[in-house]
LONUTI-151148 format. One line per 4 residues: number of its first residue (from 1); for each residue x, y, z of C-alpha. Coordinates in Angstrom, 2 decimals. Each point is the difference from the previous one (the first is absolute). Last residue first. Layout:
// residues N
NUM> X Y Z  ... .
//
This chain:
// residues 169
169> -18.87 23.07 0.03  -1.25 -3.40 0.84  1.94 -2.75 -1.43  -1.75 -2.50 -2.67 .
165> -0.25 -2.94 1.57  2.01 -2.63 -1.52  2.30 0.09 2.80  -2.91 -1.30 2.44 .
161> -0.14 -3.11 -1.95  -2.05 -1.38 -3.16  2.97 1.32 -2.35  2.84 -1.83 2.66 .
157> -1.80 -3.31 0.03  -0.68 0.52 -4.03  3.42 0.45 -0.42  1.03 -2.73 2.30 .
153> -2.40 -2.92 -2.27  1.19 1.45 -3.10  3.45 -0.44 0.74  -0.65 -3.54 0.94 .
149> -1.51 -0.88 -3.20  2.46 1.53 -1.89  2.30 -2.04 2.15  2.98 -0.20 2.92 .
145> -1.70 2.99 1.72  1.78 0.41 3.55  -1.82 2.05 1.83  1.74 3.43 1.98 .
141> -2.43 2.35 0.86  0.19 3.38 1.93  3.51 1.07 -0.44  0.48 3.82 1.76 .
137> 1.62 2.28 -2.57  -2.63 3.04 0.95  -1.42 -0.29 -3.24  -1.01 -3.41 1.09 .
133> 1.59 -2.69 -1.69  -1.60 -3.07 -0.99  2.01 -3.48 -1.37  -0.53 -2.33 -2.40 .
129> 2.46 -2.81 -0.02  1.51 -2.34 -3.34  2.43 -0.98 1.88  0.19 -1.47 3.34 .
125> 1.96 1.74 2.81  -1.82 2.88 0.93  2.22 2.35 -1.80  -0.95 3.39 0.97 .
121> 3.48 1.50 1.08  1.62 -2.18 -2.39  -2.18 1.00 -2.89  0.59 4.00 1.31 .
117> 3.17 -0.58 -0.01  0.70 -1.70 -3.58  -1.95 2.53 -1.21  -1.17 -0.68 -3.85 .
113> -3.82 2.03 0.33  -2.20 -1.07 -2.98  -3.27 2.02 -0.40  -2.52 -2.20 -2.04 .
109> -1.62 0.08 -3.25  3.01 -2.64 -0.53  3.18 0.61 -1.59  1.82 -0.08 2.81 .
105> -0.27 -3.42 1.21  2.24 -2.26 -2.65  2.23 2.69 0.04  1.27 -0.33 3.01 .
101> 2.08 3.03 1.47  0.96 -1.53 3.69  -1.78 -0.82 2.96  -3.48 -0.24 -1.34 .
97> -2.92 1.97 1.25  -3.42 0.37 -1.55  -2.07 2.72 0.55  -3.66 0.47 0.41 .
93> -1.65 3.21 1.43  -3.33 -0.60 2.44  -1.78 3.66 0.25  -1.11 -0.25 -3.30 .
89> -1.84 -3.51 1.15  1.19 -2.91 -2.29  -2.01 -2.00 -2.40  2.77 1.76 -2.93 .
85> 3.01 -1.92 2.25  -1.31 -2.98 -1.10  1.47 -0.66 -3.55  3.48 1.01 1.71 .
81> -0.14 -2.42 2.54  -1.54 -2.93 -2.14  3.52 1.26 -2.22  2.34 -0.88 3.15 .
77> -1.68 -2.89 1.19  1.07 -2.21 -2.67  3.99 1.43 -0.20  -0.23 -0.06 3.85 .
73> -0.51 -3.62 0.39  2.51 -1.23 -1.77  2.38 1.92 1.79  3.73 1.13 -1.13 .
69> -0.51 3.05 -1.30  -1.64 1.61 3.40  -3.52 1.25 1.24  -0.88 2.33 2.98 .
65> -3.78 0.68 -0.57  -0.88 3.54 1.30  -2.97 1.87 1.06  0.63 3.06 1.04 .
61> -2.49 1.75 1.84  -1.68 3.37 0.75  0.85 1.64 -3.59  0.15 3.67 -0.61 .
57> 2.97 -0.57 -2.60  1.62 -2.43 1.17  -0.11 -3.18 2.69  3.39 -1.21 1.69 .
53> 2.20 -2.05 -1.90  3.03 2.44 -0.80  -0.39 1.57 3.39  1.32 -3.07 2.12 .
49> -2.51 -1.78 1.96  -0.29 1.35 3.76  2.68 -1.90 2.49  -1.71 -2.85 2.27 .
45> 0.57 0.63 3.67  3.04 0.58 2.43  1.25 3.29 1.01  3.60 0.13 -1.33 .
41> -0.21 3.34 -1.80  0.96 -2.11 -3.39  -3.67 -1.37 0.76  -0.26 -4.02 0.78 .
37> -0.14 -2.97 -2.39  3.27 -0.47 -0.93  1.42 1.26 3.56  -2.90 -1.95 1.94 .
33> 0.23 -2.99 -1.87  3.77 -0.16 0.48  -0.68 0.38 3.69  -2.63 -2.58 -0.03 .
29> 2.43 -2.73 -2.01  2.78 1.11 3.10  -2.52 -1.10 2.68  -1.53 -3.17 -1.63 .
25> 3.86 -0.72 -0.06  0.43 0.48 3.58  -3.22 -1.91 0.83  1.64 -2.71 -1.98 .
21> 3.26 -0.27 1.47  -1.39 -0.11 3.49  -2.42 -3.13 -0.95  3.15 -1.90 -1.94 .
17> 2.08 0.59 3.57  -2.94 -1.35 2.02  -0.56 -2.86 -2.13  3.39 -0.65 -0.01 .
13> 0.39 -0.01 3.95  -3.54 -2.42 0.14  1.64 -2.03 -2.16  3.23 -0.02 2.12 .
9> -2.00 -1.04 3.15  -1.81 -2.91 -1.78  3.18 -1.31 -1.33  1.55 0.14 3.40 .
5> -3.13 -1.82 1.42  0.20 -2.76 -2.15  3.81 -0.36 0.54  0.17 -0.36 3.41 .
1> 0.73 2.61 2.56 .
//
């Protein structure tokens, strides 16, 4: 065999090792998304949201803006939030969830949840996010709203939708 050939043999060997050992890791990342992800019963499926964010008081929907200390964009969104919450269908609650006590959001006209599992649970990945719950606990909407501007724009998506809608009785 000459050497060409032998290097063209053992490339197609370590491409066929490097193609094994990632379908087994694509494997092991969907098992851990299926036990983070999944119900504690082990059927698979998204969990409900955890009762601290889930809609009060009569309420059909939660709608929740997940904002932290540490992001620019949340301390600007934050108070547009809580001056718009008034254009809001009664059947629509606002909340805004931190992970931990922050001041700098709980003394707005808004309810402020601090659950640092329910913001995990919901966490979308970007911050600032607004987020509808069902009073069920299913999540309905995830958007990422990285402005006033942009917050405006999803809360007037979700007031034009079906969940604006007052519910029949």
């Amino acid at each position: 065999m000459d050497l060409v050939t032998a290097a063209l043999v053992l490339t197609w060997v370590v491409l066929v090792l490097i193609a094994l050992g990632l379908a087994g890791m694509m494997r092991q990342l969907r098992d851990v998304q299926a036990a983070v992800h999944g119900h504690p019963s082990g059927r698979s499926g998204p969990r409900p949201a955890p009762p601290t964010v889930r809609p009060q008081m009569g309420a059909q929907f939660a709608l929740v803006l997940l904002v932290d200390d540490s992001c620019s964009a949340c301390a600007e969104v934050a108070p547009a939030f809580a001056a718009s919450v008034g254009h809001l269908p009664a059947h629509i609650e606002p909340l805004m969830l931190g992970y931990d006590n922050s001041t700098r959001y709980a003394g707005m006209d808004v309810r402020f949840v601090a659950d640092s599992t329910a913001y995990h649970h919901l966490d979308p990945g970007w911050r600032p996010a607004l987020v509808l719950i069902s009073a069920a606990g299913a999540v309905l909407l995830a958007e990422p709203v990285g402005s006033a501007d942009a917050l405006r724009t999803v809360a007037e998506h979700v007031a034009g939708s079906r969940f604006a809608q007052v519910p029949s009785a």
